[in-house]
C-alpha atoms as one frame of an Amber mdcrd trajectory, in Angstrom:
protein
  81.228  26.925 -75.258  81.986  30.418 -76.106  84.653  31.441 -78.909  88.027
  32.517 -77.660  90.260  35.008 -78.952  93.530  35.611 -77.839  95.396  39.344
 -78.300  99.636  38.239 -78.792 102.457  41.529 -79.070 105.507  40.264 -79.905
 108.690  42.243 -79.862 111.282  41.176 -81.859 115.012  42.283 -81.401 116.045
  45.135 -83.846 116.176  44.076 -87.090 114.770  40.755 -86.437 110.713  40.986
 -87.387 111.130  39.625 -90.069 113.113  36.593 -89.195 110.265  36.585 -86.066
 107.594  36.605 -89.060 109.072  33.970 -90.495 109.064  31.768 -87.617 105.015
  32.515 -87.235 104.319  32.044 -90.936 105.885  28.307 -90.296 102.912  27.554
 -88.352 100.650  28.382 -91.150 100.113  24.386 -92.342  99.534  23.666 -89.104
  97.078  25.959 -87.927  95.373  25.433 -91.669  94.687  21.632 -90.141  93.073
  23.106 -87.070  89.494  22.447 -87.134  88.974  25.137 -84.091  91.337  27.740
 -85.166  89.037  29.926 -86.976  91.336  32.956 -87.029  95.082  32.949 -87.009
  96.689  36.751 -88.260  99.664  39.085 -88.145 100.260  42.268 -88.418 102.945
  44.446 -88.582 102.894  47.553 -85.650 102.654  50.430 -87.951 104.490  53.012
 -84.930 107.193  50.217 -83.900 109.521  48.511 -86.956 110.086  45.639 -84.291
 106.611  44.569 -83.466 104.438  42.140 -84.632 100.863  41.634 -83.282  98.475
  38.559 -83.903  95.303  37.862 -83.493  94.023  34.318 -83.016  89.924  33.090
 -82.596  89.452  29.781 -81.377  85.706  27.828 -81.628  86.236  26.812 -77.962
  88.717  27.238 -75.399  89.376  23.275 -76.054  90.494  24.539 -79.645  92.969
  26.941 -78.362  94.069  24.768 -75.519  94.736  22.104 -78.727  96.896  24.409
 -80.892  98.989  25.595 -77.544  99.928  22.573 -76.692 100.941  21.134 -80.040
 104.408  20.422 -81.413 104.594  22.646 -84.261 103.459  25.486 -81.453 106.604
  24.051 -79.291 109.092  24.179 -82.521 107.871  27.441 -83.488 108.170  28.799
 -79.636 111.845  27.353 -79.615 112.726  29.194 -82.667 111.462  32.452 -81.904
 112.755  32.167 -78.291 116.344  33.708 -79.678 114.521  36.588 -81.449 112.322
  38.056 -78.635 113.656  41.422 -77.387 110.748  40.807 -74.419 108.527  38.249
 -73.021 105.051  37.963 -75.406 102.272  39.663 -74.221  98.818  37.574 -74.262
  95.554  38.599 -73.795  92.436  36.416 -73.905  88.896  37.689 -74.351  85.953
  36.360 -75.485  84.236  38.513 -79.005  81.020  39.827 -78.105  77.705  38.924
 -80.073  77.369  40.676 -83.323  80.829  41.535 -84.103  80.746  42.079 -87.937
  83.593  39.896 -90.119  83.985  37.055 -87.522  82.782  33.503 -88.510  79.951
  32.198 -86.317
């Protein structure tokens, strides 16, 4: 199977990133147990003080379908549910061969 990688925006109410950070950062241990999480980052919009984007690759679409369904993606989904000013946008792609700085 093919790597996954998954585009997320996330806009946070005013003022609340960095409580919407925080809630993403909790999943840290969790992904770091992940066998097919290969990739899990944020990253603060430089133009919009309220954004946060993230960038997950998965192995497989099996490894992403794993970390979706998980508790500790539920918890984290209930406590950032409060903070969103809009619904998440997602995108999934698949990386192309030869993309430089992504594991193999």
């Amino acid at each position: 199977m093919a790597q996954t990688s998954l585009f997320v925006k996330m806009v946070a109410q005013p003022g609340k990133r960095d409580d919407m950070l925080a809630a993403l950062e909790a999943m840290l241990p969790q992904v770091a147990q992940e066998e097919g999480t290969l990739v899990y980052s944020f990253h603060l919009d430089a133009g919009d003080e309220n954004t946060i984007w993230i960038f997950e690759l998965y192995s497989d679409g099996d490894a992403l379908a794993l970390h979706g369904g998980s508790d500790a993606m539920k918890s984290c989904f209930e406590a950032l549910g409060p903070l969103f000013a809009e619904p998440p946008m997602m995108v999934m792609a698949t990386p192309t061969a030869g993309a430089k700085g992504l594991p193999s």
